[in-house]
Biotite code that builds the C-alpha atoms (Angstrom):
import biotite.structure as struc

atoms = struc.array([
    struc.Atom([-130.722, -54.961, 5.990], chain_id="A", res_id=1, res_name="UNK", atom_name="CA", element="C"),
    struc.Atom([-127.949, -56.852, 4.019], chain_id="A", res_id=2, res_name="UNK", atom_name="CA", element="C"),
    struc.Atom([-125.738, -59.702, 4.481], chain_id="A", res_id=3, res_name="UNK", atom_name="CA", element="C"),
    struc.Atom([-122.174, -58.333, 4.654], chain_id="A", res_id=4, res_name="UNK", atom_name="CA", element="C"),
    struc.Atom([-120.077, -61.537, 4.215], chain_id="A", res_id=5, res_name="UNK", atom_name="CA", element="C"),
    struc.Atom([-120.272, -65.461, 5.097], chain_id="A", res_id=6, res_name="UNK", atom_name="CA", element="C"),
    struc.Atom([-118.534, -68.173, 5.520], chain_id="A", res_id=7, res_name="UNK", atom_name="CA", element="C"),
    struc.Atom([-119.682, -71.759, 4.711], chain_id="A", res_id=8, res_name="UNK", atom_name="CA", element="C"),
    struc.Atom([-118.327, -75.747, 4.642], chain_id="A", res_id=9, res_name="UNK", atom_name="CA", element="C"),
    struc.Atom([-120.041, -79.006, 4.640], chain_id="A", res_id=10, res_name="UNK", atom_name="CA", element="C"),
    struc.Atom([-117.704, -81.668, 6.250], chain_id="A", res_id=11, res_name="UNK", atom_name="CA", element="C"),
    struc.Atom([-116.798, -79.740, 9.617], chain_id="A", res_id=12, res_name="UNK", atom_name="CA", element="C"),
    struc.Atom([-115.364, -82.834, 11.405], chain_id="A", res_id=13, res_name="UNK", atom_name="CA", element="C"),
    struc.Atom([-115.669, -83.513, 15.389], chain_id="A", res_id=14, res_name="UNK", atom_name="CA", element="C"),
    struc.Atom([-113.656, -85.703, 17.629], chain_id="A", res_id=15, res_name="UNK", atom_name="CA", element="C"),
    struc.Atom([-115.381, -84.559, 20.905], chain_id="A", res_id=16, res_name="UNK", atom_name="CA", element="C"),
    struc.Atom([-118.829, -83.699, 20.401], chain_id="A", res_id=17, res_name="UNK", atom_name="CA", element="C"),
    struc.Atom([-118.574, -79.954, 20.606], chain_id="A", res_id=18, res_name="UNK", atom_name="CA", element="C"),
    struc.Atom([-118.868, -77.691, 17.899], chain_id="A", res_id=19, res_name="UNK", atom_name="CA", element="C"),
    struc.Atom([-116.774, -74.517, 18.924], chain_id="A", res_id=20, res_name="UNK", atom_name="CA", element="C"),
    struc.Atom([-116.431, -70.878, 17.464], chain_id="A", res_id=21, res_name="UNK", atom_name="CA", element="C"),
    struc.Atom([-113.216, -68.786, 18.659], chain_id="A", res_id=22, res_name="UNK", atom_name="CA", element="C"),
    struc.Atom([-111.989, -65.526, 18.649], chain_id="A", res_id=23, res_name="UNK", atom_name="CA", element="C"),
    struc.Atom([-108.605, -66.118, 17.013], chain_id="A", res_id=24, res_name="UNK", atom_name="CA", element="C"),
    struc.Atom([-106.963, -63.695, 19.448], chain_id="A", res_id=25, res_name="UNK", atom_name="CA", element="C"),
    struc.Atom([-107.726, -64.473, 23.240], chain_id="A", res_id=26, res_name="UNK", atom_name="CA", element="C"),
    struc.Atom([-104.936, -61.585, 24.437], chain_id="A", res_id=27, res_name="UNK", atom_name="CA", element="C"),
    struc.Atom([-107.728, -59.294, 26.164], chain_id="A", res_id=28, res_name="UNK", atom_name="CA", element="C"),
    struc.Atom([-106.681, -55.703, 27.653], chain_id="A", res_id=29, res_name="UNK", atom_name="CA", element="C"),
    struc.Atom([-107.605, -55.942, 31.195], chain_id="A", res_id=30, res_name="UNK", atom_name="CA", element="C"),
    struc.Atom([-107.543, -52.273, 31.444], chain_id="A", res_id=31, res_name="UNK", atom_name="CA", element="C"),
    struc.Atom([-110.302, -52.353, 28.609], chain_id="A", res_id=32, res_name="UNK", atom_name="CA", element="C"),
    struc.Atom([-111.738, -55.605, 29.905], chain_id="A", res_id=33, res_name="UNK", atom_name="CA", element="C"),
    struc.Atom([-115.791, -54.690, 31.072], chain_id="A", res_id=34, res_name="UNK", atom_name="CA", element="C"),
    struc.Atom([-117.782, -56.636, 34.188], chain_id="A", res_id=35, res_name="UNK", atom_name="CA", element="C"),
    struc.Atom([-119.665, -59.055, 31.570], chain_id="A", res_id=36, res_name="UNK", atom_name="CA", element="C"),
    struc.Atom([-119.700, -61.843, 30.694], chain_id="A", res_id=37, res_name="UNK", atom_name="CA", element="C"),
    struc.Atom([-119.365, -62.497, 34.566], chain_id="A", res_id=38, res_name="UNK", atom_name="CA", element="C"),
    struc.Atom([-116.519, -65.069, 35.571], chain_id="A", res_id=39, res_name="UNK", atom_name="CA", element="C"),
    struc.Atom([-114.987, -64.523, 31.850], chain_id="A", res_id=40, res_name="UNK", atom_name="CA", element="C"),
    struc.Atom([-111.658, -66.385, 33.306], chain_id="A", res_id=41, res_name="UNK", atom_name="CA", element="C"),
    struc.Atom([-113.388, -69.508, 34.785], chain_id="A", res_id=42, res_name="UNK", atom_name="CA", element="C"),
    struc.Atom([-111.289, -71.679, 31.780], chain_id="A", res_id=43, res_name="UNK", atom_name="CA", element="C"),
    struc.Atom([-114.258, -73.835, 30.746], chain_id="A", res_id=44, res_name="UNK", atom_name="CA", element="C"),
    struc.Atom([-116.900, -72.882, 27.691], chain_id="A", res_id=45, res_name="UNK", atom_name="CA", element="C"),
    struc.Atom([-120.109, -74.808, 28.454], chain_id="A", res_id=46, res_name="UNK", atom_name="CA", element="C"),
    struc.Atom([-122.735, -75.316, 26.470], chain_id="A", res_id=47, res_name="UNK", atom_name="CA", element="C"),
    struc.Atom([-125.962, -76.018, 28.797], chain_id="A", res_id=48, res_name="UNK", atom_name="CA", element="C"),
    struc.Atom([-128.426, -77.985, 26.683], chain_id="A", res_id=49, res_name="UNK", atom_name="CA", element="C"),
    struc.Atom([-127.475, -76.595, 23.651], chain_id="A", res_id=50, res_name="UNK", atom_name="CA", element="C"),
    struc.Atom([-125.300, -73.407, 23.341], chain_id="A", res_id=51, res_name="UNK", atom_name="CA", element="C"),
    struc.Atom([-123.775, -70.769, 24.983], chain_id="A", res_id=52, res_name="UNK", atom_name="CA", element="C"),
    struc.Atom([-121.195, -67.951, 24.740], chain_id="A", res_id=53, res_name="UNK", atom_name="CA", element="C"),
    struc.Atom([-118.951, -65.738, 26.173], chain_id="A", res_id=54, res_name="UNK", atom_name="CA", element="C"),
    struc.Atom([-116.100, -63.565, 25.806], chain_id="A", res_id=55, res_name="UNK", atom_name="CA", element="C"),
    struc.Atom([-114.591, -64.872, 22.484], chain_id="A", res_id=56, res_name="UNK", atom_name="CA", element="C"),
    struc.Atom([-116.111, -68.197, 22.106], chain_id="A", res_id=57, res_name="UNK", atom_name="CA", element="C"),
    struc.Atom([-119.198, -69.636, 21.445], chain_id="A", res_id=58, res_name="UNK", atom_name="CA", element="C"),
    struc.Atom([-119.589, -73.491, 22.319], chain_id="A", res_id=59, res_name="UNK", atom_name="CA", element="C"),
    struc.Atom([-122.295, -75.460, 21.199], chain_id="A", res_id=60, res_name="UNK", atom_name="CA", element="C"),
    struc.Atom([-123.225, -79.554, 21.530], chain_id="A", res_id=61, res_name="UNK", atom_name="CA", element="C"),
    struc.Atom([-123.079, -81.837, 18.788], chain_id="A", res_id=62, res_name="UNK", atom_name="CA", element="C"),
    struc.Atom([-122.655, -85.613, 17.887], chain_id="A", res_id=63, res_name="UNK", atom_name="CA", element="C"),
    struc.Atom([-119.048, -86.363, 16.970], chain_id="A", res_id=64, res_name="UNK", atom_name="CA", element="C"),
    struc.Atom([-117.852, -88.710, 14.490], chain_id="A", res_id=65, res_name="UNK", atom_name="CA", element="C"),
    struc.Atom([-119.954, -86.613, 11.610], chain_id="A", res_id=66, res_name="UNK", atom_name="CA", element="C"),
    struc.Atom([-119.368, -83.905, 8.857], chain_id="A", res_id=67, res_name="UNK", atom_name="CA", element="C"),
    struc.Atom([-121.981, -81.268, 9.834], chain_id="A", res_id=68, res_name="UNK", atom_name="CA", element="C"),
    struc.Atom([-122.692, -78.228, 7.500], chain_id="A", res_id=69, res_name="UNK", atom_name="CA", element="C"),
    struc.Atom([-122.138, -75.037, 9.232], chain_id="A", res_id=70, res_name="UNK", atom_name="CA", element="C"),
    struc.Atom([-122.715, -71.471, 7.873], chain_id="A", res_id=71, res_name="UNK", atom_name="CA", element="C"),
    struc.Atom([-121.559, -68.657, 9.324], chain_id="A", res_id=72, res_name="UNK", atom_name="CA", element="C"),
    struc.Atom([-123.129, -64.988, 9.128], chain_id="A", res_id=73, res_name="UNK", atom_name="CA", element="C"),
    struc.Atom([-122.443, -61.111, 9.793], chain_id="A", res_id=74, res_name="UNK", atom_name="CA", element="C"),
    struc.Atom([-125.205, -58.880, 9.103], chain_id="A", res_id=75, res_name="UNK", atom_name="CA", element="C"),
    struc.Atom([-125.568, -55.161, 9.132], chain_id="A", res_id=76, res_name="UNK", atom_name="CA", element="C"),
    struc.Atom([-128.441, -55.208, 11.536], chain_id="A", res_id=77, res_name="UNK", atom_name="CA", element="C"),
    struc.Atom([-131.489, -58.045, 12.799], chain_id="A", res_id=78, res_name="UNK", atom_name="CA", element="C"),
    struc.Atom([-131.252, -60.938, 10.166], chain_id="A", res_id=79, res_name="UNK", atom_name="CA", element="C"),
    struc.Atom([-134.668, -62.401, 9.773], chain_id="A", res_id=80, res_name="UNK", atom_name="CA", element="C"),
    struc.Atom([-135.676, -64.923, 11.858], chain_id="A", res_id=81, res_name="UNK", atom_name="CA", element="C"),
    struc.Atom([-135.707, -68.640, 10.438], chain_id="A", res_id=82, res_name="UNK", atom_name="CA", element="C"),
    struc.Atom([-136.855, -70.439, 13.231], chain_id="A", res_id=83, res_name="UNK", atom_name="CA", element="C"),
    struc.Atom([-139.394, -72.777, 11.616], chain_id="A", res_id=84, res_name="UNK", atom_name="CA", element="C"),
    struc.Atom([-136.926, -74.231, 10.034], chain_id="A", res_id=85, res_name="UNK", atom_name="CA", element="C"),
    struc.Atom([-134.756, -75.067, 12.693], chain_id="A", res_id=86, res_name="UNK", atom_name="CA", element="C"),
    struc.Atom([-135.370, -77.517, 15.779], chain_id="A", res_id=87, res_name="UNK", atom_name="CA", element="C"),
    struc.Atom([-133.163, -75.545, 18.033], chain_id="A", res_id=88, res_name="UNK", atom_name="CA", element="C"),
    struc.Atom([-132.491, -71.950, 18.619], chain_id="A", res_id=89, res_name="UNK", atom_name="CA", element="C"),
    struc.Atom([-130.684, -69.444, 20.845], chain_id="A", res_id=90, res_name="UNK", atom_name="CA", element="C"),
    struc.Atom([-129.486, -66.030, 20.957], chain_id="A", res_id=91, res_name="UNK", atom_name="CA", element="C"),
    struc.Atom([-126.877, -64.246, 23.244], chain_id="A", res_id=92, res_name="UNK", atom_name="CA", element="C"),
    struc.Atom([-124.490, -61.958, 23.339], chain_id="A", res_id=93, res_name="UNK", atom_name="CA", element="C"),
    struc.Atom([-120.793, -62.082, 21.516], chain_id="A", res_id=94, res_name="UNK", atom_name="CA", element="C"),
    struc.Atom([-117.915, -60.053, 22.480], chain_id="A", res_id=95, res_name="UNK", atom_name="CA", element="C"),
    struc.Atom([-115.339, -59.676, 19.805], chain_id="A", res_id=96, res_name="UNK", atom_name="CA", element="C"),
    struc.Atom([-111.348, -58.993, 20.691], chain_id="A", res_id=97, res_name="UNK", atom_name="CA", element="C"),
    struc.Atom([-109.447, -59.279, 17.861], chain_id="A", res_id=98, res_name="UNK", atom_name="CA", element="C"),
    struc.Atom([-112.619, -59.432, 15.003], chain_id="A", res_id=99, res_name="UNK", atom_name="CA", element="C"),
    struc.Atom([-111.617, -62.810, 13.772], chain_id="A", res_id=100, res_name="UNK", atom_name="CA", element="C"),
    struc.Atom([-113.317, -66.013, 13.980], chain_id="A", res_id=101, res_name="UNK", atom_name="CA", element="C"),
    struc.Atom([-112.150, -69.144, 13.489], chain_id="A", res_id=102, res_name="UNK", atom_name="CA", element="C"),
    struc.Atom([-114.058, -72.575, 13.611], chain_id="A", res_id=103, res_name="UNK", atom_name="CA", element="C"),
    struc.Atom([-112.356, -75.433, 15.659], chain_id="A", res_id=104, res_name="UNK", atom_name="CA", element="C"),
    struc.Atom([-113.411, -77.591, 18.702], chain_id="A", res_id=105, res_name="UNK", atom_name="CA", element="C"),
    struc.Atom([-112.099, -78.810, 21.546], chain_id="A", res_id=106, res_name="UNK", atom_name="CA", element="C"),
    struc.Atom([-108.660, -80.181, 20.717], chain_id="A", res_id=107, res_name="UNK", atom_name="CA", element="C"),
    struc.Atom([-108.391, -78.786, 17.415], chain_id="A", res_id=108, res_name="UNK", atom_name="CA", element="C"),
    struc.Atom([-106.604, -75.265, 18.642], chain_id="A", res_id=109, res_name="UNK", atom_name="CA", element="C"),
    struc.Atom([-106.925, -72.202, 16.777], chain_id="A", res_id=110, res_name="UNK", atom_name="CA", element="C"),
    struc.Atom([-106.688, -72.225, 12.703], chain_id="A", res_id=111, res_name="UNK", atom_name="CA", element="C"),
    struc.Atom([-106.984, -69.620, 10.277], chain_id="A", res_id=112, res_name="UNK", atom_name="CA", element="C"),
    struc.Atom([-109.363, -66.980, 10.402], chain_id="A", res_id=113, res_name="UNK", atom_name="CA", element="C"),
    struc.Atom([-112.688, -68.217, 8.826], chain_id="A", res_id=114, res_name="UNK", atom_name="CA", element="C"),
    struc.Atom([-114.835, -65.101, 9.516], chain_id="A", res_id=115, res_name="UNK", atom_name="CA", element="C"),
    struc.Atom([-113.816, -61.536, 9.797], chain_id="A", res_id=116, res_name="UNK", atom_name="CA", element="C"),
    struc.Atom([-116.313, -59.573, 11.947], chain_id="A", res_id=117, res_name="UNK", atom_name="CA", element="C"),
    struc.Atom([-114.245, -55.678, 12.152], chain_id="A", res_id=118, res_name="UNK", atom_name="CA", element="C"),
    struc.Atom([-113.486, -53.608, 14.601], chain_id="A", res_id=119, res_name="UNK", atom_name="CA", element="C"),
    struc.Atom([-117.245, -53.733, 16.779], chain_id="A", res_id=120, res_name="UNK", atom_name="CA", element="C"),
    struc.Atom([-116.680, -55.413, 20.063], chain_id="A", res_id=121, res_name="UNK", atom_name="CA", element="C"),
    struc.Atom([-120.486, -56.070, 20.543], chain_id="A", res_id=122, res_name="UNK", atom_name="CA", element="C"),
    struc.Atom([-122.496, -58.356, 19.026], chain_id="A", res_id=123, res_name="UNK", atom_name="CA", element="C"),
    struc.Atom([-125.848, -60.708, 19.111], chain_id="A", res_id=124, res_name="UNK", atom_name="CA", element="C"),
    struc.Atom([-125.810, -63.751, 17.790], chain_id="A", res_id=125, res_name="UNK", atom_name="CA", element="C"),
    struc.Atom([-128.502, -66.461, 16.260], chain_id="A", res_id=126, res_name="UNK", atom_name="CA", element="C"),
    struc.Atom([-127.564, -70.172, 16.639], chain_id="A", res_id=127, res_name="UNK", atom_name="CA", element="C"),
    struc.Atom([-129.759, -72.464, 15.041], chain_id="A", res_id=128, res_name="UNK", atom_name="CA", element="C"),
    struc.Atom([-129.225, -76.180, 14.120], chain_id="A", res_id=129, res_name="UNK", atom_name="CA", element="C"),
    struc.Atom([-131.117, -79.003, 12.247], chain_id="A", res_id=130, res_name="UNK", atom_name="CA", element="C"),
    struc.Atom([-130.602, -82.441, 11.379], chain_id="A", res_id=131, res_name="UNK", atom_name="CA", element="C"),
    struc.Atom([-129.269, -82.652, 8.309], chain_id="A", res_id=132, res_name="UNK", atom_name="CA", element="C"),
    struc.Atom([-129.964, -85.529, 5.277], chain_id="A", res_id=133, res_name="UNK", atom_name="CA", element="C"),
    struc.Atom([-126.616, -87.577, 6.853], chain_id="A", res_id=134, res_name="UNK", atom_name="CA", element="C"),
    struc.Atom([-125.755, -88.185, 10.561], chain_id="A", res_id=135, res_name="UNK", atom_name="CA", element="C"),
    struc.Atom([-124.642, -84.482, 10.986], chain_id="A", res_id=136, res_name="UNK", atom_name="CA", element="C"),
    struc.Atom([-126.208, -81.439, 11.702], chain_id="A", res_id=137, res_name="UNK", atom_name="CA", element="C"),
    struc.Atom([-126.945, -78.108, 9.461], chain_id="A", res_id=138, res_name="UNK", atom_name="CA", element="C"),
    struc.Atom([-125.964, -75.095, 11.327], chain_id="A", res_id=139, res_name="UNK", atom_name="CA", element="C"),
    struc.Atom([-126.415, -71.608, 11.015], chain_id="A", res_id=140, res_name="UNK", atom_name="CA", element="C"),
    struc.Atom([-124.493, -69.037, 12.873], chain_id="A", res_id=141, res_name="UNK", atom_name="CA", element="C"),
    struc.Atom([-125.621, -65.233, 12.247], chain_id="A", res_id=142, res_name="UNK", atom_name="CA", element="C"),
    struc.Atom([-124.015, -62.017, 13.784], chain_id="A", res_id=143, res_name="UNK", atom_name="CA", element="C"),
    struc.Atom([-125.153, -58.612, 13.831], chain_id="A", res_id=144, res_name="UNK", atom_name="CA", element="C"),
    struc.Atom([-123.904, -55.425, 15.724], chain_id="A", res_id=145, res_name="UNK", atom_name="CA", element="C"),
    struc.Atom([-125.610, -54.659, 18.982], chain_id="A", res_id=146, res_name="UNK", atom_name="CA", element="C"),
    struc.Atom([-124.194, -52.886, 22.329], chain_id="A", res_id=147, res_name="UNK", atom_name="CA", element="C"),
    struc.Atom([-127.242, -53.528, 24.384], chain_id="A", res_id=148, res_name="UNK", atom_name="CA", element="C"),
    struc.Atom([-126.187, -57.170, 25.314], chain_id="A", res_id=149, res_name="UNK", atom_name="CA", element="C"),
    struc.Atom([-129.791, -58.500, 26.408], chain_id="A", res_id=150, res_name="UNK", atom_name="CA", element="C"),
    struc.Atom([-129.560, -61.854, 28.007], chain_id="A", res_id=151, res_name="UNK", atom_name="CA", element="C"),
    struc.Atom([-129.898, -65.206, 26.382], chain_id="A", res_id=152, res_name="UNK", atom_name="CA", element="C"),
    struc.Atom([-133.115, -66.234, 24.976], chain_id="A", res_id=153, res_name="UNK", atom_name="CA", element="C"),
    struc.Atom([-134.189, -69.090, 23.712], chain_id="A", res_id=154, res_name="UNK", atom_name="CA", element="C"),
    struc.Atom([-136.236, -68.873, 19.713], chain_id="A", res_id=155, res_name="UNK", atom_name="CA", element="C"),
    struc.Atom([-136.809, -73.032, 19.685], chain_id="A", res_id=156, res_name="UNK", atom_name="CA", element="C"),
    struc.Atom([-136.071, -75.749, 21.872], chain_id="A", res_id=157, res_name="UNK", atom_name="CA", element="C"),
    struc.Atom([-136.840, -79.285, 20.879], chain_id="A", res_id=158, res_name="UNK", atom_name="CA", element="C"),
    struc.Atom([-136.583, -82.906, 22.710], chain_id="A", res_id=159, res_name="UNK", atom_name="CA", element="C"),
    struc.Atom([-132.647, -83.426, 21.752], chain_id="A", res_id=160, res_name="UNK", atom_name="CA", element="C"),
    struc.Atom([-132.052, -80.949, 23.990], chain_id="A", res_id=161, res_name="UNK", atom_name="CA", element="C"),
    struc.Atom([-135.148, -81.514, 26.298], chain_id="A", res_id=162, res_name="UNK", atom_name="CA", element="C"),
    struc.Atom([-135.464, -80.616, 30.312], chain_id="A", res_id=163, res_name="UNK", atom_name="CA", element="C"),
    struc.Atom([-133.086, -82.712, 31.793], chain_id="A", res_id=164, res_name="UNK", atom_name="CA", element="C"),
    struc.Atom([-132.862, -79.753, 35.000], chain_id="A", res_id=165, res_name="UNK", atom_name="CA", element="C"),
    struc.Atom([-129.193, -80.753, 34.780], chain_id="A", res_id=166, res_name="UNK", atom_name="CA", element="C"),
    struc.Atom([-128.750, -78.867, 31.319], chain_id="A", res_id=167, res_name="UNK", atom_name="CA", element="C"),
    struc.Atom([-131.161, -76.347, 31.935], chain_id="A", res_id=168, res_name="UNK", atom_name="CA", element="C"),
    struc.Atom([-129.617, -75.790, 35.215], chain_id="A", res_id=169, res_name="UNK", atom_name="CA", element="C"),
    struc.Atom([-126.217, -74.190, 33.099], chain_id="A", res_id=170, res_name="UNK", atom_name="CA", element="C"),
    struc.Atom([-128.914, -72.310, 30.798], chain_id="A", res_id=171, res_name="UNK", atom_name="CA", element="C"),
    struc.Atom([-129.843, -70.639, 33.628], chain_id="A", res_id=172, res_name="UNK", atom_name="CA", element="C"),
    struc.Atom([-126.009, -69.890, 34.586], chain_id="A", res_id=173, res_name="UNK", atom_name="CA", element="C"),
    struc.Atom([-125.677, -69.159, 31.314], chain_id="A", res_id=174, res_name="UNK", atom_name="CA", element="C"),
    struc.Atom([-128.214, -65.801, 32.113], chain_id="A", res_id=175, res_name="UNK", atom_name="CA", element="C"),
    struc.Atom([-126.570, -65.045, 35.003], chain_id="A", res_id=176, res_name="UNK", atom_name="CA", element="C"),
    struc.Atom([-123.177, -64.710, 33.029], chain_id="A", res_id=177, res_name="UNK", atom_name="CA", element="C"),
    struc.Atom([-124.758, -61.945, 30.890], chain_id="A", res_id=178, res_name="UNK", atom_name="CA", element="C"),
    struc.Atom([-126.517, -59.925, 33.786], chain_id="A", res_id=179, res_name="UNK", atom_name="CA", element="C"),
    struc.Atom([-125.598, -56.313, 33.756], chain_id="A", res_id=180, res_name="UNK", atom_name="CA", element="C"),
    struc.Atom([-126.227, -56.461, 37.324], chain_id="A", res_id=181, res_name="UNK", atom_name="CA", element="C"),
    struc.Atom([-126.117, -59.266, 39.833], chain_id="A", res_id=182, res_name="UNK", atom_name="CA", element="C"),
    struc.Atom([-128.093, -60.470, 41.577], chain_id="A", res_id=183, res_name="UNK", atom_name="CA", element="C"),
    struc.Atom([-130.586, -60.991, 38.576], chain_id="A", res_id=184, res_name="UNK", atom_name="CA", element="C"),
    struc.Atom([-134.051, -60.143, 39.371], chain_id="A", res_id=185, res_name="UNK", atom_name="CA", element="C"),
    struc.Atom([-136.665, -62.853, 37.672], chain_id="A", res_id=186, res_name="UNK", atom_name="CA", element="C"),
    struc.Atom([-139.176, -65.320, 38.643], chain_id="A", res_id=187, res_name="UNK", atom_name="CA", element="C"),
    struc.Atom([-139.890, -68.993, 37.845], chain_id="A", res_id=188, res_name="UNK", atom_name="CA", element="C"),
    struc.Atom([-142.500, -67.592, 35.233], chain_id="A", res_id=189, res_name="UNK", atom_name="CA", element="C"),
    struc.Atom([-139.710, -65.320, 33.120], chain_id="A", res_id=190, res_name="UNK", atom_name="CA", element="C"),
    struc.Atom([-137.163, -67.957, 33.308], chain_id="A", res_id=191, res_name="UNK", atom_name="CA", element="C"),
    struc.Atom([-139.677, -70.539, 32.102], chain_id="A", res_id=192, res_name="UNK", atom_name="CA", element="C"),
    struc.Atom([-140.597, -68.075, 29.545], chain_id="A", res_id=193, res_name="UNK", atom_name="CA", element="C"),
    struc.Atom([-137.218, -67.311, 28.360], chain_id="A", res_id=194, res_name="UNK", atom_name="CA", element="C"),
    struc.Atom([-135.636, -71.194, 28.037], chain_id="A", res_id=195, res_name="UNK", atom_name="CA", element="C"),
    struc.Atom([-138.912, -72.720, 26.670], chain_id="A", res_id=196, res_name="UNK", atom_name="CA", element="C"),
    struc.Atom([-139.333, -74.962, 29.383], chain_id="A", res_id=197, res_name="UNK", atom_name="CA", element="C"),
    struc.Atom([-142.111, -75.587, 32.249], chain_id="A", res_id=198, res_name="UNK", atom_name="CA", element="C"),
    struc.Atom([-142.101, -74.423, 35.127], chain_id="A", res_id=199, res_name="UNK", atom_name="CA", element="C"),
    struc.Atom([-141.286, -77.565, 37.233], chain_id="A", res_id=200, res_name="UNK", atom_name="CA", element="C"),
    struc.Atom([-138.242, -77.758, 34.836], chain_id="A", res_id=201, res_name="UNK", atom_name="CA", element="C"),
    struc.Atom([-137.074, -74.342, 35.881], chain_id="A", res_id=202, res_name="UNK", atom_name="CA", element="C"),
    struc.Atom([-138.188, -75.235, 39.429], chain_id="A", res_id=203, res_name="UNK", atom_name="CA", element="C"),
    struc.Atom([-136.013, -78.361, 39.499], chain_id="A", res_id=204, res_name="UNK", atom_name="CA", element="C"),
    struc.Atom([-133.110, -76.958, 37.486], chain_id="A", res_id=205, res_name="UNK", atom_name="CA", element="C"),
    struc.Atom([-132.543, -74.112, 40.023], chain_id="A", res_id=206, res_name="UNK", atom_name="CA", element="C"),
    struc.Atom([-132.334, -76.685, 42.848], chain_id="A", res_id=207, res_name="UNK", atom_name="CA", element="C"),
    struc.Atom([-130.038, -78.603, 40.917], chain_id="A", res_id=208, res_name="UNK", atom_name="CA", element="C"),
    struc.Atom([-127.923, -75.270, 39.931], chain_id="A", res_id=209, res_name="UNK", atom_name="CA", element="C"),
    struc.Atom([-127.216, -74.270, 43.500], chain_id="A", res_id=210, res_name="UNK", atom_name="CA", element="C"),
    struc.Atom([-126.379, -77.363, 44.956], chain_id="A", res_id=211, res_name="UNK", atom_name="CA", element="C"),
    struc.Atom([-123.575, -77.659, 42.168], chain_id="A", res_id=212, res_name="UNK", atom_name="CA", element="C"),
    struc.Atom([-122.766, -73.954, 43.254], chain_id="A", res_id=213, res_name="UNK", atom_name="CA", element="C"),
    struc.Atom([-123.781, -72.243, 39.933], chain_id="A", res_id=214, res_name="UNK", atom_name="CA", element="C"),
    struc.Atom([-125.744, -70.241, 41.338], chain_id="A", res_id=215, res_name="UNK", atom_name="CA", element="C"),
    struc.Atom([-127.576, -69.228, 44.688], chain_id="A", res_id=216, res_name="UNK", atom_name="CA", element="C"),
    struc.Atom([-131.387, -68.016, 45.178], chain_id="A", res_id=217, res_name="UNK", atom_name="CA", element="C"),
    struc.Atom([-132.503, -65.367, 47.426], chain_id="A", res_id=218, res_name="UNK", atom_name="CA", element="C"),
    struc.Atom([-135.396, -66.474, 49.712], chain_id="A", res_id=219, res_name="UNK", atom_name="CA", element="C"),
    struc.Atom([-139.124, -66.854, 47.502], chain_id="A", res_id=220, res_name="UNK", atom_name="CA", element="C"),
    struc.Atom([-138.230, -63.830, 45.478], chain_id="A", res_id=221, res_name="UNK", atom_name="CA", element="C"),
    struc.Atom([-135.811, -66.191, 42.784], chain_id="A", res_id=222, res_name="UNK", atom_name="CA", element="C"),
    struc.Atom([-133.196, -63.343, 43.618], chain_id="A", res_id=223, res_name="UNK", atom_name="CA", element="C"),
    struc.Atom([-129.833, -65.014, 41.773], chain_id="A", res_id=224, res_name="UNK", atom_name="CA", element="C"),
    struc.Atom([-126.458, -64.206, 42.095], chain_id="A", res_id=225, res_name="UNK", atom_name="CA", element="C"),
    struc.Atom([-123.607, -66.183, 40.339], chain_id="A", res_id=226, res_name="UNK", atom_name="CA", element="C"),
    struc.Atom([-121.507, -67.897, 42.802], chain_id="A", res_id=227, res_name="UNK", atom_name="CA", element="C"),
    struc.Atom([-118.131, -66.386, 43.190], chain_id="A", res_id=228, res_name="UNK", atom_name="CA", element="C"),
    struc.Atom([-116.196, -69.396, 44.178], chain_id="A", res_id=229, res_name="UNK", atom_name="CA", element="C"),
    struc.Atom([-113.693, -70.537, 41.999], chain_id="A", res_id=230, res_name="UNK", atom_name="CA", element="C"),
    struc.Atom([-115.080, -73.080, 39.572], chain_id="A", res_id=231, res_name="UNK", atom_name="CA", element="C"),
])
């Protein structure tokens, strides 16, 4: 297991409150271009309660108007996990176009290339944030090669980003965009489980998911399907 290269700064500056990670080259082959993420072209990158990702981006909430620390990783294989020392932490899948990343936000466009990643298309990745001494957060970002693209899963959730069942509700999207096959099979249990939150949180979130059209739910069995309308 080794670290293959990093990338690191301490006064990453927001205007908009949301910390953003691009692929530098969004030109995708649409005779190469696979079923997942689902709804890849919907034009938004949410973040849920915390994170999230998809093809080329990964988008992530943070306060604005602060330098934040944020360290960026590729790994051969599995880093360890560090999730003590973090408050909040998520992994899910990465697809890679061009194997460049570049750190920006919402208005800021895309800069130079601040990572290089190579030529794998497939990757998890580990985002994990802290307070740091100042106003700002301390981030760490870690990618490692891996075609199996499991689903989102959550390593550490604390009370910034709580169980409002509007955020969790896009967490739960946020699963359903990964799905190798729709609809996703789970229960209120797994779900729970998998976004360290209760039950009654997941319960309430999926109401509030398919009345906003995220999502819909198949009878008792918490059958889900994405909603296919346009966003």
């Amino acid at each position: 297991m080794a670290l293959i290269r990093a990338f690191e700064t301490d006064d990453y500056p927001l205007d908009d409150g949301i910390l953003i990670l691009a692929d530098t080259n969004q030109a995708w082959d649409p005779d190469e271009d696979p079923q997942i993420p689902h709804n890849r072209d919907r034009g938004d990158m949410p973040t849920g309660a915390f994170a999230g990702s998809g093809a080329g981006w990964i988008a992530a909430q943070a306060p604005d108007l602060f330098d934040h620390t944020v360290r960026i990783e590729l790994h051969d294989v599995l880093p360890a996990a560090e999730s003590a020392d973090f408050d909040d932490v998520l992994e899910t899948p990465f697809r890679s176009s061009s194997g460049e990343l570049t750190l920006t936000d919402v208005i800021g466009g895309y800069g130079e290339t601040d990572l290089h990643l190579g030529d794998i298309e497939w990757f998890r990745v580990r985002i994990a944030r802290r307070p740091s001494d100042g106003d700002g957060y301390h981030w760490l970002i870690q990618f490692w090669p891996n075609p199996v693209r499991e689903l989102p899963a959550w390593l550490a959730r604390s009370s910034a980003t709580g169980d409002r069942p509007s955020d969790v509700a896009e967490d739960i999207e946020a699963l359903l965009r990964w799905a190798p096959r729709l609809p996703l099979e789970t229960s209120v249990d797994d779900l729970a489980k998998r976004l360290l939150v209760s039950d009654t949180t997941v319960r309430k979130a999926l109401a509030v998911a398919e009345k906003k059209g995220l999502l819909h739910i198949d009878d008792d069995l918490m059958r889900l399907s994405l909603d296919r309308a346009d966003p």
